[in-house]
C-alpha positions in Angstrom: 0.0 0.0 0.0 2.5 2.6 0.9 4.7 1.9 -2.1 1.5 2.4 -4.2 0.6 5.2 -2.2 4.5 6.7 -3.4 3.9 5.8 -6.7 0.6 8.3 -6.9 2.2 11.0 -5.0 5.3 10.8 -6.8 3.6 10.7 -10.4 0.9 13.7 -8.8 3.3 16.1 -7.8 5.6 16.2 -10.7 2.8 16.8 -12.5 1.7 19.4 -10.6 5.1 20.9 -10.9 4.7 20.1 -14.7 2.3 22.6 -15.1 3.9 25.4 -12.5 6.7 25.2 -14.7 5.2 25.9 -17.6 3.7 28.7 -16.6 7.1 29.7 -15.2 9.0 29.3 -18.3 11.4 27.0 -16.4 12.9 25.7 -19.4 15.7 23.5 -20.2 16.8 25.2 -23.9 18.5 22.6 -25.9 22.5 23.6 -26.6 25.5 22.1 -28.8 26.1 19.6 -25.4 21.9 18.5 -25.0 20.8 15.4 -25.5 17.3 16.4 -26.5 16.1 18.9 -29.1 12.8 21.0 -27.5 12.5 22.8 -24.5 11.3 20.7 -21.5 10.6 22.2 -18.2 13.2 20.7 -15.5 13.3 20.7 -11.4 11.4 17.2 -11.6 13.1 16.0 -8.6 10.8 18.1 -6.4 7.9 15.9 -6.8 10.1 12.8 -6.7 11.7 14.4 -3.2 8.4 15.9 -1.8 6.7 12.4 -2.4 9.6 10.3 -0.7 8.9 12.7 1.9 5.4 12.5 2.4 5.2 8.5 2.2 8.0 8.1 5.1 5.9 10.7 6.9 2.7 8.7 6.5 4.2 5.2 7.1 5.8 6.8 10.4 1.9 8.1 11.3 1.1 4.4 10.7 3.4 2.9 12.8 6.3 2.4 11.1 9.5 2.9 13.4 12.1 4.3 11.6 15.9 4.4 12.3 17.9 7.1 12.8 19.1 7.0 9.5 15.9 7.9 7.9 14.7 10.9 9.1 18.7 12.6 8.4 18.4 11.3 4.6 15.6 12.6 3.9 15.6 15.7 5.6 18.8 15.8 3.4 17.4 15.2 0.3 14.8 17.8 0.9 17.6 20.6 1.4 19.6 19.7 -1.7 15.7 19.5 -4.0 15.5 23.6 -2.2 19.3 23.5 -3.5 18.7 22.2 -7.2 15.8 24.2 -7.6 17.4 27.2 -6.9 20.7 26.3 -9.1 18.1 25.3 -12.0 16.3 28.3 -11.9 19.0 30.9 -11.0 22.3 29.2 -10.9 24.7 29.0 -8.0 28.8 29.2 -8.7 30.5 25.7 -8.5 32.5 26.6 -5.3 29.6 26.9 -3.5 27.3 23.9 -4.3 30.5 21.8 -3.4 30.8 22.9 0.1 27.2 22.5 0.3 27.2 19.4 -0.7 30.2 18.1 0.9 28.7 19.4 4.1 25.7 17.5 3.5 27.9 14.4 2.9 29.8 15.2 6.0 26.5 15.4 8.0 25.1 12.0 6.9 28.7 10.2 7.3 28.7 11.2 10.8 25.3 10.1 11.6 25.9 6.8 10.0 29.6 5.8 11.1 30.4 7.5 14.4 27.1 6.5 16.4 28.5 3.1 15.5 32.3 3.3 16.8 34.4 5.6 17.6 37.1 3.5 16.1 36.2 4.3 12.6 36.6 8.1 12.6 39.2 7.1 9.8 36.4 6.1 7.9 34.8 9.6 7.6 37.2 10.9 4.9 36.7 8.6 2.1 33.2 8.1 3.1 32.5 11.9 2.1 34.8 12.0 -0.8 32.6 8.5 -1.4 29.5 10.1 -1.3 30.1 13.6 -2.9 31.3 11.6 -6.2 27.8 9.7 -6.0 25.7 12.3 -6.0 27.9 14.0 -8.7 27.9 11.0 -11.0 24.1 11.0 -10.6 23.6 14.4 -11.6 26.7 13.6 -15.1 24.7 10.6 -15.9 21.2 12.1 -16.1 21.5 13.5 -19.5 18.9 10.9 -21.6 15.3 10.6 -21.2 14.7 7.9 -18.9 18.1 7.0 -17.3 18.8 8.4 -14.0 15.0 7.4 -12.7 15.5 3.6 -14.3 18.7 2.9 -12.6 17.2 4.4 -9.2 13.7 2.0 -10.0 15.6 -0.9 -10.7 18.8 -0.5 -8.1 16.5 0.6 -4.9 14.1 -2.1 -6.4 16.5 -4.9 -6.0 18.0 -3.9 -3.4 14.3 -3.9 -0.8 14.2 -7.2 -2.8 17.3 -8.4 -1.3 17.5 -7.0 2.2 13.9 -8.4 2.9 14.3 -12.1 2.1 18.4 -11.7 3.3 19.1 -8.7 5.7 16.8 -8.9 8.6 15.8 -5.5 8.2 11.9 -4.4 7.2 12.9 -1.2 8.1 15.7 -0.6 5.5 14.2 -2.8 2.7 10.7 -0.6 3.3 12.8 2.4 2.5 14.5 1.2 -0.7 11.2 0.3 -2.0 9.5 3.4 -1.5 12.8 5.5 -2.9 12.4 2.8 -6.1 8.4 3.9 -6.0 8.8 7.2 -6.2 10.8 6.9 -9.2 8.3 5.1 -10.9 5.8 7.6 -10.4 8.1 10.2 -12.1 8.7 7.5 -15.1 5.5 8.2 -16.0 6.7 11.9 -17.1 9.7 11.0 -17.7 10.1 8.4 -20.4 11.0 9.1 -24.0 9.7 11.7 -25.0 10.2 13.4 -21.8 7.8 15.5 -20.8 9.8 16.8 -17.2 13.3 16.1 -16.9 14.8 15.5 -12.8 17.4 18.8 -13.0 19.6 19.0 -10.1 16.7 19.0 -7.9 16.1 14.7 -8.3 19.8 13.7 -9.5 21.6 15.4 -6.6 19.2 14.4 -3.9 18.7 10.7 -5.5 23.0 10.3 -5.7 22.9 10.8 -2.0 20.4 8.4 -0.5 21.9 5.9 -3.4 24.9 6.6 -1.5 23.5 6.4 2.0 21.8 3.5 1.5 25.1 1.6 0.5 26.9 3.0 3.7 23.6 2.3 5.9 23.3 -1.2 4.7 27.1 -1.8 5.4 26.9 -0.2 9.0 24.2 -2.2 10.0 24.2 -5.2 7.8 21.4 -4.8 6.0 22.8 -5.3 2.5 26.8 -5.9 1.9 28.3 -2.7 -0.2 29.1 -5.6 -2.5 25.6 -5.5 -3.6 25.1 -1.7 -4.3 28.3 -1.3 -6.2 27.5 -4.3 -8.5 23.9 -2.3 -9.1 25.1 0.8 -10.2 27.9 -0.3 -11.8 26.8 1.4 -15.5 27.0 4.2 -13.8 30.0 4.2 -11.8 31.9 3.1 -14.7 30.7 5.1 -17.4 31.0 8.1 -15.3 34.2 7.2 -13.8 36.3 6.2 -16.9 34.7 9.5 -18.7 35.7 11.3 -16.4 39.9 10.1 -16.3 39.8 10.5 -19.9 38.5 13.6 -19.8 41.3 14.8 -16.9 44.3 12.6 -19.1 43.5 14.8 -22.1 42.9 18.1 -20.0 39.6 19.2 -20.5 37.6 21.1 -17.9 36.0 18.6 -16.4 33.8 20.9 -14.8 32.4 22.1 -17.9 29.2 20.0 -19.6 29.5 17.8 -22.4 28.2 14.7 -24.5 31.1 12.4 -24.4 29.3 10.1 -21.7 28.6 6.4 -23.5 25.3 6.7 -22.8 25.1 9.7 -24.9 27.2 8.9 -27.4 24.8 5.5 -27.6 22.0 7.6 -27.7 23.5 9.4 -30.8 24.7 6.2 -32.8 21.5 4.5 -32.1 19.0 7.5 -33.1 16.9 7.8 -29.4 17.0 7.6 -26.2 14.8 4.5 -26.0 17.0 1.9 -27.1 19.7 3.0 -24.4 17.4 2.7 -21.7 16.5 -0.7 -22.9 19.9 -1.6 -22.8 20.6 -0.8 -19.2 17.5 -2.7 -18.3 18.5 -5.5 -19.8 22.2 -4.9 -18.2 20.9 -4.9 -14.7 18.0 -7.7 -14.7 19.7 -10.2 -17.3 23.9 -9.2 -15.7 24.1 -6.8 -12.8 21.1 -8.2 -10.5 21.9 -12.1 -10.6 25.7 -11.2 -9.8 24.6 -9.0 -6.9 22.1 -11.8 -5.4 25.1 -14.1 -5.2 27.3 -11.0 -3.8 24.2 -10.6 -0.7 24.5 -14.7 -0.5 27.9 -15.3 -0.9 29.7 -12.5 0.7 33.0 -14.0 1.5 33.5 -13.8 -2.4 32.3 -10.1 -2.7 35.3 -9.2 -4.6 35.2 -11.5 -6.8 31.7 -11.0 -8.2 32.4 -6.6 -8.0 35.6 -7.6 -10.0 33.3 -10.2 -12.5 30.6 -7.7 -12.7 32.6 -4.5 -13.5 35.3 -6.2 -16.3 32.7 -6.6 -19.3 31.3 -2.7 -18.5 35.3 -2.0 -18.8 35.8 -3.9 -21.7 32.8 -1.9 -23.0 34.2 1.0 -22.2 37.4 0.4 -23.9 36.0 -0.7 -27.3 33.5 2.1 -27.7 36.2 4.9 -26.8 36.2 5.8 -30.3 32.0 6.1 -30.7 30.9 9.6 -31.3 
């Protein structure tokens, strides 16, 4: 009920911001580095967040005990939607969205990891730097009708899957569902042709409970990290290997472009469709089987991250020369 419940209010409120932002004008203008040729309102993430936000509300009004963990992410999420909006709409200098963000990252590491033990302050570090590439990655790969809010449905998806029949933990697996839920509900805007794209309002906020939930599950052994970095493993490697190539042959890698694979798939193959296909069929038919095995068989985690990421690699490495 409550995931169907996230579903409506998801799909509800992005339209309702649908038709704010047309009014508005609060346009994404195609440009030489867009993926998509009219303008489309953006800032779709507010509905996406607002719904998340409601739903844990209402489950907590019917009884559902939430951890700690829950109330911090989300009231997370809900700062960097205000943030997004405010970048989409006006724009906000690099500097300071990266202190904001890292701030935000610092906040939820500490909630996470040092309740725990005080032992793994060491931890804290790379858990930030961990989570602010996440939620940047997020944000680089949402460039395609469709993409970001697919991996998110299909990731969180598998994941409650996972942590209800394996990790003891209704709580956790409740969450991931209802985060995979309201993604669904924005699909319905959101497929090709996109009618609402997510902006920086839905990427941003959806990198960082991707993130937290990985760090969550592994802090309280809900789900191994194993699992979560064999489900977003498209996007950890296209982003990642874009972005060394990018720094190896000096570009500003702070500056948009379209040399992603996804987009540069997009492109070859005429649409957006078919690439969305193709990461479905990566994580149902390749990424989801390998991460079952990783949440049953965890004592050869690194074996099934290493068997999971060398094909996406190898991928990688023979389409370098797409355009």
């Amino acid at each position: 009920m409550l995931a169907l419940l996230a579903v409506i209010a998801s799909a509800g409120l992005c339209g309702l911001y649908l038709g704010i932002a047309r009014r508005k004008q609060w346009l994404d203008h195609p440009n030489h580095r867009s993926s998509h040729d009219l303008p489309t309102p953006h800032g779709g993430g507010v509905g996406i967040v607002l719904g998340l936000a409601a739903v844990t509300a209402l489950a907590a009004a019917w009884g559902v005990q939430w951890p700690a963990p829950v109330p911090w992410m989300v009231m997370l999420a809900l700062f960097l939607m205000l943030l997004g909006v405010l970048d989409d709409v006006r724009g906000l200098s690099v500097p300071l969205r990266f202190a904001l963000y890292g701030l935000c990252c610092l906040a939820l590491v500490l909630m996470l990891v040092m309740p725990r033990e005080i032992g793994c302050w060491w931890l804290v570090l790379p858990a930030v730097l961990a989570l602010l590439w996440g939620l940047n990655l997020y944000n680089f790969m949402d460039g395609i009708d469709g993409f970001a809010a697919l991996q998110c449905f299909f990731s969180a998806g598998a994941a409650a899957l996972l942590a209800w029949i394996y990790g003891n933990s209704a709580q956790y697996a409740l969450f991931c569902l209802l985060l995979a839920a309201v993604h669904l509900g924005f699909l319905f805007w959101n497929l090709p042709p996109a009618r609402l794209f997510m902006g920086d309002a839905g990427s941003i906020p959806t990198g960082l409970l991707l993130g937290g939930l990985l760090l969550w599950g592994g802090v309280s052994g809900a789900l191994a990290p194993a699992v979560w970095l064999i489900l977003l493993a498209v996007f950890l490697t296209d982003s990642s290997w874009t972005l060394m190539r990018r720094l190896l042959r000096g570009s500003n890698v702070l500056q948009a472009h379209r040399e992603h694979l996804y987009q540069r798939l997009s492109r070859h193959w005429g649409g957006h469709l078919a690439v969305d296909m193709a990461l479905v069929a990566v994580l149902t038919l390749w990424l989801f089987p390998l991460a079952w095995l990783a949440q049953t068989n965890q004592h050869h985690s690194l074996f099934l991250v290493t068997l999971a990421y060398t094909p996406l690699l190898i991928c990688m490495a023979k389409t370098a020369d797409l355009t």
